[in-house]
C-alpha atoms as one frame of an Amber mdcrd trajectory, in Angstrom:
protein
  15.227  26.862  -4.368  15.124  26.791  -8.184  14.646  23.991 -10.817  18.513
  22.048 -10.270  20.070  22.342 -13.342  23.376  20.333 -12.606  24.263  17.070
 -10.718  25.543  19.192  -7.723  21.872  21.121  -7.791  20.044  17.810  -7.744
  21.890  16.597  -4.646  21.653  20.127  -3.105  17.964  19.495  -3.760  17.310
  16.777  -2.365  19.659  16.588   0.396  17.607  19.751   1.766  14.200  18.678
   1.041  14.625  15.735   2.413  15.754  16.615   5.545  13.087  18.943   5.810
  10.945  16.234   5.137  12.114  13.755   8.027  12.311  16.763  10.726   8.219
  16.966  10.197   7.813  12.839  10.212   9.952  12.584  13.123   7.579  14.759
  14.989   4.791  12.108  14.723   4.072   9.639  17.056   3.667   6.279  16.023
   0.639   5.963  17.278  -0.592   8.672  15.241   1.347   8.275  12.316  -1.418
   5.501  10.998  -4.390   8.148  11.472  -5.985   9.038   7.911  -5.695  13.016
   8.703  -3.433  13.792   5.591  -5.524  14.935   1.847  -4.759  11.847  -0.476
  -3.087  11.952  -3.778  -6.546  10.949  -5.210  -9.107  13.520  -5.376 -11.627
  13.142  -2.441  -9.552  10.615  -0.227  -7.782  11.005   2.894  -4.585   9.388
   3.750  -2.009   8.510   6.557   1.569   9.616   6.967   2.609   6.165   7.103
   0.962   6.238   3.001   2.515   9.526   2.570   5.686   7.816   3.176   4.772
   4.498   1.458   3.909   7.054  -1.715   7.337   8.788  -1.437   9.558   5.070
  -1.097   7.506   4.000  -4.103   8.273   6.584  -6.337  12.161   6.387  -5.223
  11.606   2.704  -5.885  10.382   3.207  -9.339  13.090   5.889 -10.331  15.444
   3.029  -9.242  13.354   0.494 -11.311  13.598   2.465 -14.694  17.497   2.759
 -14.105  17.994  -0.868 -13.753  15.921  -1.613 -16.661  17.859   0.633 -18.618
  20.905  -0.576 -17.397  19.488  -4.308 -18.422  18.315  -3.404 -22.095  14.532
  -3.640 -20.966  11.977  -1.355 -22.168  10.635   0.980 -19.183   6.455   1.662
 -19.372   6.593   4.708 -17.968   5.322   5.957 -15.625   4.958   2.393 -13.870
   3.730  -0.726 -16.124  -0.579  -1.056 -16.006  -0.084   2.810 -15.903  -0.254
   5.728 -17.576   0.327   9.804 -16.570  -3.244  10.106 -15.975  -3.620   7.310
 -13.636  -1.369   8.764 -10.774  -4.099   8.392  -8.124  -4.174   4.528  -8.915
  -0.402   4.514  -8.254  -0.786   6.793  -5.390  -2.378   3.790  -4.151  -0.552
   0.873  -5.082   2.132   2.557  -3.405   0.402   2.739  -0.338  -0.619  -1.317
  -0.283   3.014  -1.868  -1.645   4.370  -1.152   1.916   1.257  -1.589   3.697
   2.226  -4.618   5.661   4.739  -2.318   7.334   3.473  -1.979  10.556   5.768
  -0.054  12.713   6.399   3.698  11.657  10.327   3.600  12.427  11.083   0.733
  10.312   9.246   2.962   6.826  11.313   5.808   8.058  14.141   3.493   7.756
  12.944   2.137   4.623  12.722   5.997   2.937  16.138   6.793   4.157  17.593
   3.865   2.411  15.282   4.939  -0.353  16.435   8.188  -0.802  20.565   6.822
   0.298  20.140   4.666  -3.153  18.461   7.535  -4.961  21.672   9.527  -4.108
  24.134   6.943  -5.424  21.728   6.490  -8.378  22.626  10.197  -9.508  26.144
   9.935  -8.189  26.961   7.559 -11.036  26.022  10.346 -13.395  27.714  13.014
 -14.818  26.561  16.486 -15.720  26.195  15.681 -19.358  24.009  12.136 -18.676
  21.760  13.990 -16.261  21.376  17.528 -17.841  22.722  17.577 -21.388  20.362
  15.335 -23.017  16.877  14.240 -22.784  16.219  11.163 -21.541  12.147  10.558
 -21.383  10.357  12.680 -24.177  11.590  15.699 -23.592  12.614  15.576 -20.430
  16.443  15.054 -18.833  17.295  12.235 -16.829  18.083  14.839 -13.990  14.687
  16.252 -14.236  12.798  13.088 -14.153  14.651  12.117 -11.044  13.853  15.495
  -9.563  10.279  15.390 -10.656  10.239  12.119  -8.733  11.801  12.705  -5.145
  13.333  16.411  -4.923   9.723  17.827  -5.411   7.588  15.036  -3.415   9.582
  15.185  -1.017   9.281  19.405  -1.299   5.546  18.616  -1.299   5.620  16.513
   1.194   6.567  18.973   3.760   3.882  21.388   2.509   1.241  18.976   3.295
   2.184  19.336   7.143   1.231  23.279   6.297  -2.026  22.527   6.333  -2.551
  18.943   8.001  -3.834  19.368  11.502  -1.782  15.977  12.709   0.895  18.460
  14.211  -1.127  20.756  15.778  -3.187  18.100  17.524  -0.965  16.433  18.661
């Protein structure tokens, strides 16, 4: 699918890619969805599908934070404040201890559809011109930086499965 350049791409986009997604993390058994068989964000670690999941809700959650702060007048650090662009392993992580606590795999799967459900009404109270027409973050649309943040994980998130050996195992 290419690069959505309209409000009805975006939802196209994610609708599909998400779906995707939750076909492949439906698959896994709780009991295995907690096993550390998945290449981490950060080079050289190994994580979970319950963190690959923690890592997609907190990015949603974040694209939801910068909104609101917008919406209240407050000035967003992007990406996430303590971090910078660079640092994306360290959030990698803090996402994963963010939802950590979380210890039974159907309630996060919950948790990332009502994720992605407010992620969808997020970008249904935009129009074509908000999301597209203009850039919003350096030079960057607000469209694209919501894409950038849960279209294409989630995209990538289904790719990991390609190569993870958690379905074939088991």
């Amino acid at each position: 699918m290419a690069v959505p350049e309209n409000k009805q791409q975006l939802l196209l986009a994610m609708d599909k890619n998400f779906n995707l997604l939750m076909k492949k993390l439906r698959l896994i058994p709780h009991q295995y969805a907690f096993l550390q068989e998945l290449e981490g964000h950060a080079k050289n670690t190994r994580m979970s599908v319950t963190q690959l999941v923690s890592y997609l809700i907190g990015w949603g959650e974040l694209v939801l934070s910068w909104h609101e702060k917008e919406r209240q007048g407050i000035h967003i650090d992007f990406p996430e404040t303590g971090y910078q662009w660079n640092q994306l392993g360290l959030l990698a992580q803090k996402f994963y201890q963010d939802y950590a606590d979380i210890r039974d795999y159907a309630v996060l799967l919950h948790k990332l559809q009502q994720n992605k459900d407010a992620l969808v009404a997020l970008i249904e109270s935009f129009d074509d011109q908000q999301l597209y027409a203009q850039t919003w973050y350096g030079k960057w649309t607000r469209g694209r930086m919501i894409q950038f943040n849960t279209a294409s994980p989630y995209k990538n998130a289904v790719a990991w499965f390609k190569h993870a050996q958690i379905l074939q195992n088991h």
